[in-house]
Rosetta silent file (secondary structure, phi, psi, omega in degrees, C-alpha in Angstrom):
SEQUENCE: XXXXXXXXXXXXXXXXXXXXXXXXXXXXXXXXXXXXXXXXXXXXXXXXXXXXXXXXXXXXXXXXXXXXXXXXXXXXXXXXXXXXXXXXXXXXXXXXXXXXXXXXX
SCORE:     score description
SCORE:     0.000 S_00000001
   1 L     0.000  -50.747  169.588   99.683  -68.304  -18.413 S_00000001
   2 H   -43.773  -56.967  165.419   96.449  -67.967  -19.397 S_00000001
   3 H   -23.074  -51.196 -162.585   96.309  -71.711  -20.671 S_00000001
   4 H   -82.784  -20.530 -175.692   97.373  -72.965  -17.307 S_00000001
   5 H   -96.357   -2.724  122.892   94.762  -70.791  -15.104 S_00000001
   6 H    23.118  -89.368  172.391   92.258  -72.447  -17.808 S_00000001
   7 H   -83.351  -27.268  154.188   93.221  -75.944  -17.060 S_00000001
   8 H   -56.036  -77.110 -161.539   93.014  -75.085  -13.356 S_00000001
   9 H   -33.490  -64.469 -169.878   89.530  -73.499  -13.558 S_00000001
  10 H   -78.300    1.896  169.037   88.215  -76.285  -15.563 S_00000001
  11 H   -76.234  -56.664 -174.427   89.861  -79.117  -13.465 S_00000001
  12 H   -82.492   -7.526  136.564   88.199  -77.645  -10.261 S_00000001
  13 H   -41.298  -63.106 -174.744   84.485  -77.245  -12.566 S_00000001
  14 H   -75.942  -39.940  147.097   84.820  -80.868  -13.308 S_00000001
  15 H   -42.178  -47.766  175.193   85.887  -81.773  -10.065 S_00000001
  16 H   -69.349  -58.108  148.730   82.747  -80.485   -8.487 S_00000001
  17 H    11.854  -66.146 -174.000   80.626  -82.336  -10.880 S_00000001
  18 L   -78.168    3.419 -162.582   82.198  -85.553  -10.044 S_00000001
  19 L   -75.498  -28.683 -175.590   81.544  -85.481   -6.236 S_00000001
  20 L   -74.486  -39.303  167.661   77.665  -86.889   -6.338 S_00000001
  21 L   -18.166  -78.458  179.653   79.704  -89.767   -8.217 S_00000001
  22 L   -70.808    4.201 -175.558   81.165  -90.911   -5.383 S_00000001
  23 L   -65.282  105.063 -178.222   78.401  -90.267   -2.916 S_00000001
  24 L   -91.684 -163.333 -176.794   77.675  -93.808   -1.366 S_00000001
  25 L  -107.908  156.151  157.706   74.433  -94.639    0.101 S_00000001
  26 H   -28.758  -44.800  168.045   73.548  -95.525    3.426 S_00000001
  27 H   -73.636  -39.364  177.573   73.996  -99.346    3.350 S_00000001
  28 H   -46.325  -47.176 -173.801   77.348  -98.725    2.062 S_00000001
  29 H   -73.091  -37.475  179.468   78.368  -96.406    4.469 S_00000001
  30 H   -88.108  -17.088 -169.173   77.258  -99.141    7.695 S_00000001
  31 L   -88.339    7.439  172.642   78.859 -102.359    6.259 S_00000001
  32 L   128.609  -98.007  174.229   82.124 -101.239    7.222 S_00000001
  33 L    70.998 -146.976 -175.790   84.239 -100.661    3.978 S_00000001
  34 L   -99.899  118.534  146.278   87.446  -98.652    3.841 S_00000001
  35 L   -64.264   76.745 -160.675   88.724  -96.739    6.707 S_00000001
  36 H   -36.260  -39.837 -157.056   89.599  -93.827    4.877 S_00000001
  37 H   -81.967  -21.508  160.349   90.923  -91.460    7.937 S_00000001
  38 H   -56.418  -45.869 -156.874   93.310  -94.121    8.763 S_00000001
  39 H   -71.983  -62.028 -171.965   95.163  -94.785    5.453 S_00000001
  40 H   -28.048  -65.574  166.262   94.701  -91.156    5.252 S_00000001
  41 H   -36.472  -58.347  178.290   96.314  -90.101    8.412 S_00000001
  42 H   -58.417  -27.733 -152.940   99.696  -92.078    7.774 S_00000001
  43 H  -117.831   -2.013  171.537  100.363  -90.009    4.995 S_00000001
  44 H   -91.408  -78.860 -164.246   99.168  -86.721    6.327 S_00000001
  45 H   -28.265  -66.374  159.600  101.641  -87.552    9.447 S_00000001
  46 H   -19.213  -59.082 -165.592  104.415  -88.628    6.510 S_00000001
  47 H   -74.668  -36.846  174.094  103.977  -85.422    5.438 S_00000001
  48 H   -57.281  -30.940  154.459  104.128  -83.577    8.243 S_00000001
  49 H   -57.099  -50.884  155.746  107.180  -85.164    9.470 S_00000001
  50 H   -75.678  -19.050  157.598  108.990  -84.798    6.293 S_00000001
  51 H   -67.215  -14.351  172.240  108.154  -81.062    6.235 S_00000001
  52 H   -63.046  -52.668  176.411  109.506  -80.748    9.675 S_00000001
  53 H   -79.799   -1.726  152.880  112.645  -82.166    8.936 S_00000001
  54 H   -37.705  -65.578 -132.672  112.951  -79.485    5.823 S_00000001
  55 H   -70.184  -41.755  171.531  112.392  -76.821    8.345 S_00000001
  56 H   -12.625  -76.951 -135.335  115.253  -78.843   10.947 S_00000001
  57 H   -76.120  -12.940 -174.606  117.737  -78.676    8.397 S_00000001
  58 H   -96.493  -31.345  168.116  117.079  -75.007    7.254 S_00000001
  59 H   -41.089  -70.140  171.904  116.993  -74.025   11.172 S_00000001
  60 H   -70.116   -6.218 -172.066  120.594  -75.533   11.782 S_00000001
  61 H  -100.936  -11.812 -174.444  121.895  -74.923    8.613 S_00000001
  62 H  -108.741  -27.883 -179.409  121.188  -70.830    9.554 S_00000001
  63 H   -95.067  -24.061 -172.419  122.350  -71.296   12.711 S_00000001
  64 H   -84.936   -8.816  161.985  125.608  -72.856   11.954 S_00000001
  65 H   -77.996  -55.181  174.853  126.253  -69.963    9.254 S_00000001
  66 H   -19.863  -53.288 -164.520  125.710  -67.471   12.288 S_00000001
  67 H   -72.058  -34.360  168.721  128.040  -69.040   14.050 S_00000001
  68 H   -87.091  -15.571  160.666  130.320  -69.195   11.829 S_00000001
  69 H   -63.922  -60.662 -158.425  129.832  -65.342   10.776 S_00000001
  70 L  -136.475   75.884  163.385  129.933  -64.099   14.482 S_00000001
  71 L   -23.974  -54.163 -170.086  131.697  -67.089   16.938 S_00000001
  72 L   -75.158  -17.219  143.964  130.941  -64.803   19.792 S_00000001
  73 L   -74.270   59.450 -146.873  127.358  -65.192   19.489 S_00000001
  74 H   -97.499  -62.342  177.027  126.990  -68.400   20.302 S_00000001
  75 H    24.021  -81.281 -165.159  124.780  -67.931   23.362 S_00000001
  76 H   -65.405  -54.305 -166.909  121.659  -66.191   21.407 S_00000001
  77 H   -34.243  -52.339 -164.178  122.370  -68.483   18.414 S_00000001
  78 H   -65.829  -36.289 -177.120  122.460  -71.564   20.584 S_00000001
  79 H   -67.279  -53.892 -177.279  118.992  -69.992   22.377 S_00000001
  80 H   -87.067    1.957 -177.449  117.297  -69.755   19.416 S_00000001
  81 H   -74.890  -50.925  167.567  118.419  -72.605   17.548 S_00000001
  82 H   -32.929  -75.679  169.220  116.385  -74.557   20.429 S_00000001
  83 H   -50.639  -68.791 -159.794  113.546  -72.836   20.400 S_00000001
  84 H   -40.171  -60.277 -177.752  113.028  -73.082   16.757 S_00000001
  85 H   -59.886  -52.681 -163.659  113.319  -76.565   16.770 S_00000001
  86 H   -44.684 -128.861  158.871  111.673  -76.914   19.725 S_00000001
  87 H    32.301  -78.089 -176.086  108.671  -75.040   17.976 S_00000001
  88 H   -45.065  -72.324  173.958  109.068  -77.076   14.494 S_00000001
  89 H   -32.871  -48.568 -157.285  109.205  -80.513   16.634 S_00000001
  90 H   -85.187  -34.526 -174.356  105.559  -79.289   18.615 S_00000001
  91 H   -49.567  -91.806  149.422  104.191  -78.779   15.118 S_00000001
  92 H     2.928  -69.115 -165.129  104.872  -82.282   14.382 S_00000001
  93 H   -77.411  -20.073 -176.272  103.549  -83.600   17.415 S_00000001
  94 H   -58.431  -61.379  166.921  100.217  -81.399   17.275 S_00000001
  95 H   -23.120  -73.059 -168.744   99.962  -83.116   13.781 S_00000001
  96 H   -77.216  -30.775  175.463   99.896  -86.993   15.329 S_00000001
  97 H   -63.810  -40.783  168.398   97.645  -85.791   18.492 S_00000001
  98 H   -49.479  -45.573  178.750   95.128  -84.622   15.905 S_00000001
  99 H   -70.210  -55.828  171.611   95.427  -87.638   13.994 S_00000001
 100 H   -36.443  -40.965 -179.467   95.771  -89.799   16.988 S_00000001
 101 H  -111.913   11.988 -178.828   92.104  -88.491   17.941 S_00000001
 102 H   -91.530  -49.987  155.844   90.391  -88.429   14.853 S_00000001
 103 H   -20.781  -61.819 -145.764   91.662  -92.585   14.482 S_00000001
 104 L   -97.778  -44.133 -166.687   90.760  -93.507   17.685 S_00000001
 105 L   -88.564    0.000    0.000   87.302  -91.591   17.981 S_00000001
């Protein structure tokens, strides 16, 4: 254990280090280059999108063991099965409006 909070410590030491590395200068910075926050973006949205449908599948997969534990609750089950996604789903969309205005601005 010790080893491994170590090789963290000294990963994130060395890390810091390396950031004036990468610093570019001013002309660098105006000719254009690589839009980072784009490339960036698809894969923060990817991610966000595949953690959503995690949460989907663990939502319904809990509601359809309720259901199958206690039939006669389908009502509340059914109520909250909604919301949840509903809720999971806004996450997700919160995600690409952020993204959506960081791109575009």
């Amino acid at each position: 254990m010790r080893k491994v909070v170590f090789l963290i410590l000294t990963m994130v030491a060395l890390s810091l280090f390396a950031m004036p590395a990468f610093a570019q200068g001013g002309e660098a910075a105006a000719s254009g280059g690589t839009n980072w926050v784009a490339i960036t973006s698809g894969f923060a949205m990817a991610f966000a999108a595949a953690l959503a449908a995690l949460g989907q599948g663990r939502v319904a997969s809990a509601a359809c063991e309720g259901l199958a534990r206690n039939p006669a609750a389908r009502p509340g089950i059914q109520i909250a099965l909604f919301v949840g996604l509903a809720f999971i789903e806004s996450l997700v969309l919160f995600t690409f409006l952020i993204i959506f205005v960081k791109v575009v601005r």
